[in-house]
C-alpha positions in Angstrom: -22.0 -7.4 -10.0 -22.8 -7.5 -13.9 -19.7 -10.0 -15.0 -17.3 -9.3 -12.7 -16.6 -12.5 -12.2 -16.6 -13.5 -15.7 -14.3 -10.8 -16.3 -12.1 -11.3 -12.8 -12.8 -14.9 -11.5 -9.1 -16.3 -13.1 -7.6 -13.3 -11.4 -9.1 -14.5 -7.9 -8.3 -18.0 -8.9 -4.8 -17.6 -9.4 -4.3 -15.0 -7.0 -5.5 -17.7 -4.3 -3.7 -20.9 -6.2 -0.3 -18.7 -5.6 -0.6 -18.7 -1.8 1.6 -21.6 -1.1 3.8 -20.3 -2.9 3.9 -16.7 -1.1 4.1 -18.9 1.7 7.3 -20.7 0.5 8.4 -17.2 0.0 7.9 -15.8 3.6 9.5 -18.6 5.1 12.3 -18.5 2.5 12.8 -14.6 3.1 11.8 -15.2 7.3 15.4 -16.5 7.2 17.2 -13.9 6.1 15.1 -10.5 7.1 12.5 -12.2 10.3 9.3 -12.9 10.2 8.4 -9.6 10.4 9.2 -8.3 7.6 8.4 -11.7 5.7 5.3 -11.9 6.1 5.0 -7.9 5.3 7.2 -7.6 2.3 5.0 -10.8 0.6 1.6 -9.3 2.1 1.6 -6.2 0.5 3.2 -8.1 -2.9 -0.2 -11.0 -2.8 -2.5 -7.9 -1.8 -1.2 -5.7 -4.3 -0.3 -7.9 -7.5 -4.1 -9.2 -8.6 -5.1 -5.8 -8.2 -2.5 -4.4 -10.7 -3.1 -6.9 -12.9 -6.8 -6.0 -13.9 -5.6 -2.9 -13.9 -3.0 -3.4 -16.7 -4.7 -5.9 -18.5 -5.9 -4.7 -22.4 -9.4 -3.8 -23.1 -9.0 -2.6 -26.9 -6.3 0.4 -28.0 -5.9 4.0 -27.5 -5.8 6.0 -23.8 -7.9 8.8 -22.4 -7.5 11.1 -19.3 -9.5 13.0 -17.2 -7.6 15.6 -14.8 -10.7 17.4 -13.2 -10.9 15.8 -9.7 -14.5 14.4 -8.7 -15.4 14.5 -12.6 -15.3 10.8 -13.0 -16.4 9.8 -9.9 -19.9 12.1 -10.4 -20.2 9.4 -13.4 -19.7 6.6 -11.2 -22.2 7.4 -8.4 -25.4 7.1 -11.4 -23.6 4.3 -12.6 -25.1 0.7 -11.2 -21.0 -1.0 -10.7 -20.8 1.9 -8.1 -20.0 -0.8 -5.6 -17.2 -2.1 -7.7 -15.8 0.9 -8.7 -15.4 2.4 -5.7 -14.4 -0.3 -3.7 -12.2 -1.7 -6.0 -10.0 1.5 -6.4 -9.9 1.5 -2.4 -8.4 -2.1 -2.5 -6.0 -1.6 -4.7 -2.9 -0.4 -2.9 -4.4 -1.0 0.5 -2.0 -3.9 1.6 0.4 -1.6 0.6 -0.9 0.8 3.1 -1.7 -1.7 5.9 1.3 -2.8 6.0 4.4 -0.6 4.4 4.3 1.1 7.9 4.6 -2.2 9.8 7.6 -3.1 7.7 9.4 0.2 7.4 9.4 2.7 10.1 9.5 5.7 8.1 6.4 5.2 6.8 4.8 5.4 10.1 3.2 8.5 9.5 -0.5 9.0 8.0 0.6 11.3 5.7 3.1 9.2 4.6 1.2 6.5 3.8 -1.4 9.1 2.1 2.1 9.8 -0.2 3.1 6.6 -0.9 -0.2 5.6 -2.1 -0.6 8.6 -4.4 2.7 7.8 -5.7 2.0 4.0 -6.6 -1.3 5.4 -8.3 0.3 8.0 -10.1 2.8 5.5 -11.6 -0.2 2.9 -12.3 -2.3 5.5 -14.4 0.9 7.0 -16.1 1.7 3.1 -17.5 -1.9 3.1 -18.1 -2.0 5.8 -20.4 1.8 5.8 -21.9 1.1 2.1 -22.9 -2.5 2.7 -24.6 -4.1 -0.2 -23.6 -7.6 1.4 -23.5 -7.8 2.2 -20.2 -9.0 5.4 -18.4 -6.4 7.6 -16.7 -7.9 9.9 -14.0 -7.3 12.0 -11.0 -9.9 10.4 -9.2 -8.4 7.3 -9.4 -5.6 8.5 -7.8 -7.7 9.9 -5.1 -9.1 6.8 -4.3 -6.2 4.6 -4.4 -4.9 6.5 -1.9 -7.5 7.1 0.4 -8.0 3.4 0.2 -3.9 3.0 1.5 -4.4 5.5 4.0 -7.3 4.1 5.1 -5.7 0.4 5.4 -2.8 2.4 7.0 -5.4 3.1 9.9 -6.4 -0.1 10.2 -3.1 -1.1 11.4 -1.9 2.0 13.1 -1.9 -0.5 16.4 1.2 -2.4 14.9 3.0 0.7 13.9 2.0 3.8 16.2 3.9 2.7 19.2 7.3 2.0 16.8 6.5 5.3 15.6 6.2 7.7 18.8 9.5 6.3 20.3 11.2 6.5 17.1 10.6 9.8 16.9 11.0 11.3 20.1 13.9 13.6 18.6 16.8 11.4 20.0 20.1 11.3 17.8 20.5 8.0 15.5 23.7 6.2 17.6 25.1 3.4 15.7 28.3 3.2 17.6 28.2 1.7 21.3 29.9 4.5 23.1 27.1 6.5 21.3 24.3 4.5 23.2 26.2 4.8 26.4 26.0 8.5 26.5 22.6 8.8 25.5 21.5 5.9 27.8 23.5 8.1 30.4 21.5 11.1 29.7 18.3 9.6 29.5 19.1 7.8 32.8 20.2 11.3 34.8 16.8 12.8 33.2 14.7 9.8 34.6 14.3 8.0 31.0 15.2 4.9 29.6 16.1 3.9 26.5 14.0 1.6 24.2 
């Protein structure tokens, strides 16, 4: 691994001294939103936070970009931190992906998921390179962050997938109760139920 953990070990280090206090946090937040969405909103804050620190963190001045896609990631492959590199940028927003779509609804869509982690990338390389912190900005990066959300996003598709198929089933939103009556009335006379 050629220093990684010389270079990342205080990162791991605090990242695992800060669970109690993530802890404190889901049981502080369980109170007011459920567990649910507790544990999901300070999951994907402890899987994501380490990550975008080593990201951010300075290695000299100036920027660079690269916006050819597959360009960079040619370079990695003869490199020997291919391990690292690649499986790094997978990890970096996939709590995010795992578990957005447990906690929101609306992201319970692949391609969703596939957006939202583009998204986060996009905004991580453009700091990147508008602060100049001598970092590499690249398209493949972006690729890669992604894929590794979408990926997570898979990985939990049993928690969501069944949220999503009745959610969207192409019913109206009711918020009023005379509004679920009717619809519970039509969905009865048509042999359904509502969920």
């Amino acid at each position: 691994m050629n220093g990684t953990w010389e270079a990342w070990g205080g990162v791991a280090i605090a990242a695992i001294a800060a669970l109690p206090v993530a802890g404190l946090a889901a049981w502080w937040l369980a109170g007011r939103r459920g567990w649910r969405a507790a544990l999901c909103d300070v999951g994907m804050v402890m899987g994501t936070a380490p990550w975008l620190w080593m990201i951010l963190t300075p290695t000299g001045t100036g920027r660079s970009v690269n916006l050819v896609p597959l360009r960079d990631l040619a370079e990695v492959l003869a490199d020997d931190r291919v391990i690292e590199q690649f499986g790094g940028n997978l990890l970096v927003f996939a709590a995010l992906g795992f578990l957005l779509p447990v906690r929101h609804p609306w992201f319970a869509r692949s391609y969703r998921i596939l957006l939202a982690g583009a998204a986060a990338s996009i905004a991580v390389e453009t700091v990147q390179f508008a602060l100049a912190i001598g970092r590499h900005s690249a398209v493949d990066d972006v690729l890669l962050n992604a894929g590794g959300a979408y990926l997570a996003g898979l990985l939990s598709r049993h928690w969501w997938a069944p949220r999503a198929a009745t959610e969207n089933r192409g019913w109206p939103r009711c918020r009023s109760p005379s509004c679920h009556r009717h619809l519970h009335d039509v969905l009865s006379g048509a042999g359904g139920e509502l969920k």
